[in-house]
Structure formats: structure tokens, C-alpha cells
Steps between C-alpha positions, in 0.01 A plus 500: 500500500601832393554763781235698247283218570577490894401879523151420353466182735599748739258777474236237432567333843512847695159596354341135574645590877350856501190356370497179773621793774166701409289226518616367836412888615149466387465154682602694810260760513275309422544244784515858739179605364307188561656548899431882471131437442488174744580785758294733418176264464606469892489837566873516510558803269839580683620179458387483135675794434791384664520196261424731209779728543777259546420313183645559160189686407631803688835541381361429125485815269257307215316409782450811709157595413417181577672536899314789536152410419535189764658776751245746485206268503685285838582912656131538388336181673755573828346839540819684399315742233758796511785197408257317255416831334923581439541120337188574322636839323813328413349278360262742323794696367674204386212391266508827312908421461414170381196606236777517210681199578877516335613339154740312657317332755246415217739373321633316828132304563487384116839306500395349837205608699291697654653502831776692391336819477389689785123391633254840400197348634131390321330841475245382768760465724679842421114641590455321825832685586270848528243315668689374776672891562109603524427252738819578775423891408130385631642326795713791594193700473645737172213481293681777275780179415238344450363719225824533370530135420128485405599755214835264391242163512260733261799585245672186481124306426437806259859434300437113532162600326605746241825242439372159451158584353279211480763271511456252809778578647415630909406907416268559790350426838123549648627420834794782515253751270254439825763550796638819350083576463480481921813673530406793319136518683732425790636843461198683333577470143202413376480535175822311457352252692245469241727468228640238688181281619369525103807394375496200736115415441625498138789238563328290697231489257739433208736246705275255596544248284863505543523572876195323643455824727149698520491833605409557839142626583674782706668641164152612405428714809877656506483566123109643548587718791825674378297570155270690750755645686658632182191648397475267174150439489460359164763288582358374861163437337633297182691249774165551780274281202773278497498446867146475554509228197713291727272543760788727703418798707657799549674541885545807643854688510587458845907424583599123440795252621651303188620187599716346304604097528831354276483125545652205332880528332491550057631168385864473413657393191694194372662350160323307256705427187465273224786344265454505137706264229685686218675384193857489686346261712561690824213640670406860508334663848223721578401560843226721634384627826136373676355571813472227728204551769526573870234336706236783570236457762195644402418789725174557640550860695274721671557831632329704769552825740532364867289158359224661410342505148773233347553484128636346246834673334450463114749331277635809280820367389658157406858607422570126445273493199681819398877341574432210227303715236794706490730213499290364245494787293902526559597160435385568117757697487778304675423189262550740182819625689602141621504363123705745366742415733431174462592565145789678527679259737452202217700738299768581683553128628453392155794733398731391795431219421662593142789699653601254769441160430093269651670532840462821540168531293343263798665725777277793287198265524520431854574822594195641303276227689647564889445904441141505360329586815162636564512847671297420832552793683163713613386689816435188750312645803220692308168370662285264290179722531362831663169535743353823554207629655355853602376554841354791674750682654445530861532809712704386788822292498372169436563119398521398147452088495576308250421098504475117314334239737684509815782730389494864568696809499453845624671837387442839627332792292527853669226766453668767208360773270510326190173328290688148483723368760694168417606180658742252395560110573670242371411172457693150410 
């Protein structure tokens, strides 16, 4: 052998261990992810984030979005909002970087795969990033955060609209379009929240059959009594016939505690992969992410002020049906990306093969094989589904209770001058 020839089995075996060395780092984090969320289905969010933040996910740079959407959400679920929020806004800021990924990494992913590029998260995830700021601006009581993340969930939806068209690709949300819709009655904004509350009548309406989720019968008396407030009579009578067609009625405009329920975990990905003959005789591989389910128990909640009145939260968004449309949608797009690199790897092994002799046209093959990897990364510890019901706010400190058979929980709502108050719980 040539020492020409010993350079090319050289750089060929210090890219197979680069390759083998970034593979064994997704293993890793993997494995401290599944402990991370063991942890925190326990209630141990310190521990969980313990785990996280001595695994290679934290001291990855393709993978730092990823660290800091698991962060904020285990800050978030420990009560650490002002901590959560900072991870959050990095994380924020670093999608924005990542929008116009570079040629090179490109270029990077279609020799090997996917994993080589830094992670810029499913757009519903990069969404849910806002939504979790509103909720610890909530819990620290800054409703005008709050607003200021309600107007960054209404402009990324509106680009996702105005981008992707009628494509199916995830472009909006009748579950955020209703939360920003309490937040700005929360502060007074009515006719904003009307904006809101139509828009998410309209999604809800349109989504169904790919969702499974109705709108709530509450989304009729917010949307009716901010058209009123807003003075937008023609308006508030064209949705009034509507109501009183679904046999709804019109409540009055009296102050109201949104509680809000996250239970379940969004399932989490693995590989499936099929091998394909070719004319060479070696086999060519394609491998594609798919969800794989998480048991969910099927939650039967009720709600009350000081156990009086209970009632039922309303199912208002199934992020786990949203998590494999988009994947779904996605994956269209990785199988058109994974041929072509399919494709291109036959070449080149096919002409080392011609350079340096079958030996080193198998070491090709192989190699093409043992890097085609399904990118599995996604947001792990986003809830399955959200709960929420409306409750008359009452005037003295009181008991919001939440509970399923024998279970229950209790959080604290304190009297405040705003129309809508909120509560937040998490479930597993």
C-alpha cells in the first residue's frame, strides 16, 4: 500500500471514529434524559436537573437548544420561574441564530446525518418556548411578561401562517390563540382579547379532524363578552345566534380563576429504518424517526373553589397529537433528504471503490450503513395534554381544588384587580 493510499485509509478511519464518538454522545444523553424525567415524574426536579446538567447534553453546542428547553421546563415545574424564564430566553435567542442554519453544517448532515448539525427545534416546540415564559411571568404575578410573550406566541403563529400556507406543516394553535385571549382580558385588553378568542373558535373549528379537540363551551362566553366589551355589536350578535344554536348562554362578566392542568409526558422518539438491495449488491439505508407512546392515564378532573360547585376542566389541547403531525409532516421531508444521501454515498463508495481497490469500497459501504441514523432528538418533558377550566373568582383568599378519584391537590389563588386570575398544576 502506497503511503497515498494510507493517508486516505487514514482520514477514512478518523471520520468513522468522529462519527462512532458522536453517536456514543447521543446514546448518553439519551440514557440521562430517560433518568432526568424518571426524577422528575417523582417530583424530584432538583435531582433531575442535576442529572441533566452533568450529561453530555450540556456541554453540547448542536445540542444546546435542546439543554435548555429540558432546563427551563424542570426550573419551571420546581417553581424556579425567574431561572426557568433566563434558560427560556436563551433558548429563545438561540432559535432566531439557528433560523438560517449554515452551508457547511448542511453540507455536514448530507454526507452523514442529521445529528451533526445543531438541534433548532419542531416549530411547536420553538412556540411552547413563549408559552412557558407567560406562564412563570403569571406565577410571578407580571401579567405585563405575560403580555409580552402573548404578543411573540401571536407573531410567530402569524409567520408560521403567512409561511407555510396551507401546507400541513404545524402553522397554528387554538389552545395558545385562547391563553393569550385570557391574558389580554386579564389585563383589560379587550378587544385584543377578541381577536384572540375568534381566532381560536376558528382553529378549533378547523382542527378537529386533525386534533380530535372541540372548543370549549367557555370560548363562546369569553369571545361573546369581550365583543361586548369592545363595543362590536354586529360582531357580538353574529357569534350570540351561534351560541344560542348550541344551546349556550351568555354568563355574566364577573372576574374568573383559569385553571390550567398539564398532564401526561409527549411521547419520545426512536429509529425505524429499513434496508433496501441495490445493483452492487450491498444494501442501501434509510432510517426515519416515530414516536413511540408513553402510557397516559386518562384523566377524569374536577375543579372547585373551597369544594364547592366542582367541575370538569375541558380538554383544550393534545400536544401529543400535535408532536406526531408535525413529525409526520417532517419526516416527508427527511426521507426526500435521507435518499439523496443515500444516493450520494453509493457514489462515492462506488468510486473508492475504483480508486482504492473492493477493500476499501466495503469500508465505504459499511461506513455509509453504521452512520445513517435517525435524528431522535425533541423536547421530552412537554405534557401529553392541557385541562382548563374557568371558575368564578372568589373575593377572599381562597382554595382552588383540583381532583381524580381519591387524588387531590390544592393551590392558592389570592384576591387581585384583574378580570382573570390563573392557576397552574402539573400532572404525570
Amino acid at each position: 500500500m502506497t503511503r497515498k493510499e494510507m493517508g486516505r485509509w487514514g482520514k477514512a478511519l478518523l471520520a468513522g471514529v468522529l462519527v462512532l464518538a458522536a453517536l456514543t454522545g447521543c446514546a448518553d444523553y439519551q440514557r440521562a434524559l430517560e433518568r432526568s424525567s424518571a426524577l422528575a415524574l417523582s417530583g424530584e426536579y432538583g435531582g433531575a436537573l442535576a442529572v441533566l446538567e452533568k450529561s453530555s447534553l450540556a456541554r453540547s453546542d448542536k445540542n444546546r437548544l435542546l439543554f435548555l428547553m429540558e432546563k427551563g421546563l424542570l426550573l419551571h415545574l420546581g417553581g424556579e420561574y425567574a431561572l426557568s424564564n433566563e434558560a427560556f430566553e436563551e433558548a429563545d435567542q438561540l432559535v432566531e441564530q439557528l433560523f438560517t442554519r449554515s452551508l457547511s453544517a448542511e453540507t455536514l448532515s448530507f454526507v452523514t446525518n442529521d445529528h451533526l448539525i445543531a438541534y433548532s427545534g419542531a416549530d411547536y416546540e420553538t412556540v411552547y418556548l413563549n408559552y412557558y415564559k407567560a406562564l412563570n411571568f403569571i406565577n410571578m404575578g407580571d401579567l405585563e411578561g405575560a403580555r409580552i410573550e402573548s404578543r411573540k406566541i401571536d407573531q410567530k403563529l402569524n409567520y408560521f401562517a403567512d409561511t407555510f400556507g396551507s401546507g400541513d406543516r404545524f402553522k397554528e394553535s387554538a389552545y395558545l390563540r385562547l391563553l393569550t385571549g385570557l391574558i389580554y382580558e386579564a389585563l383589560g385588553e379587550n378587544n385584543d382579547a377578541f381577536i384572540a378568542y375568534r381566532k381560536s373558535l376558528e382553529l378549533y373549528q378547523n382542527n378537529y379532524p386533525k386534533y380530535g379537540v372541540r372548543e370549549p363551551d367557555f370560548l363562546w362566553n369569553r369571545l361573546l363578552i369581550s365583543a361586548r366589551r369592545s363595543g362590536l355589536l354586529e360582531e357580538y350578535r353574529h357569534y350570540l345566534d351561534q351560541a344560542e344554536g348550541l344551546e349556550l348562554t351568555e354568563e355574566d362578566g364577573r372576574p374568573l380563576v383559569a385553571v390550567i392542568v398539564a398532564s401526561g409526558m409527549v411521547p419520545i422518539k426512536q429509529e425505524v429504518f429499513a434496508l433496501f438491495p441495490t445493483s452492487q449488491g450491498f444494501p442501501v439505508k434509510l432510517a426515519l424517526p416515530e414516536f413511540v407512546d408513553r402510557k397516559q392515564p386518562v384523566r377524569r378532573l374536577e375543579v372547585s373553589v373551597d369544594g364547592e360547585n366542582w367541575v370538569r376542566p375541558e380538554r383544550v389541547e393534545d400536544v401529543e397529537k400535535v408532536a406526531r403531525a408535525s413529525l409526520e409532516d417532517r419526516n416527508g421531508r427527511i426521507l426526500a433528504k435521507a435518499i439523496a444521501r443515500a444516493t450520494a454515498k453509493q457514489v462515492a463508495a462506488r468510486q473508492v471503490e475504483k480508486n482504492n481497490g473492493p477493500l476499501a469500497g466495503l469500508a465505504m459501504q459499511i461506513t455509509a450503513l453504521v452512520t445513517e441514523r435517525a435524528d431522535l432528538r425533541s423536547w421530552s418533558m412537554l405534557p401529553a395534554e392541557i385541562h382548563l377550566a374557568l371558575l368564578p373568582a372568589p373575593e377572599d383568599s381562597r382554595q382552588i381544588l383540583i381532583r381524580e378519584g381519591q387524588d387531590r391537590w390544592a393551590c392558592r389563588v389570592r384576591p387581585a384587580e384583574t378580570a382573570v386570575r390563573f392557576v397552574t398544576l402539573r400532572l404525570y
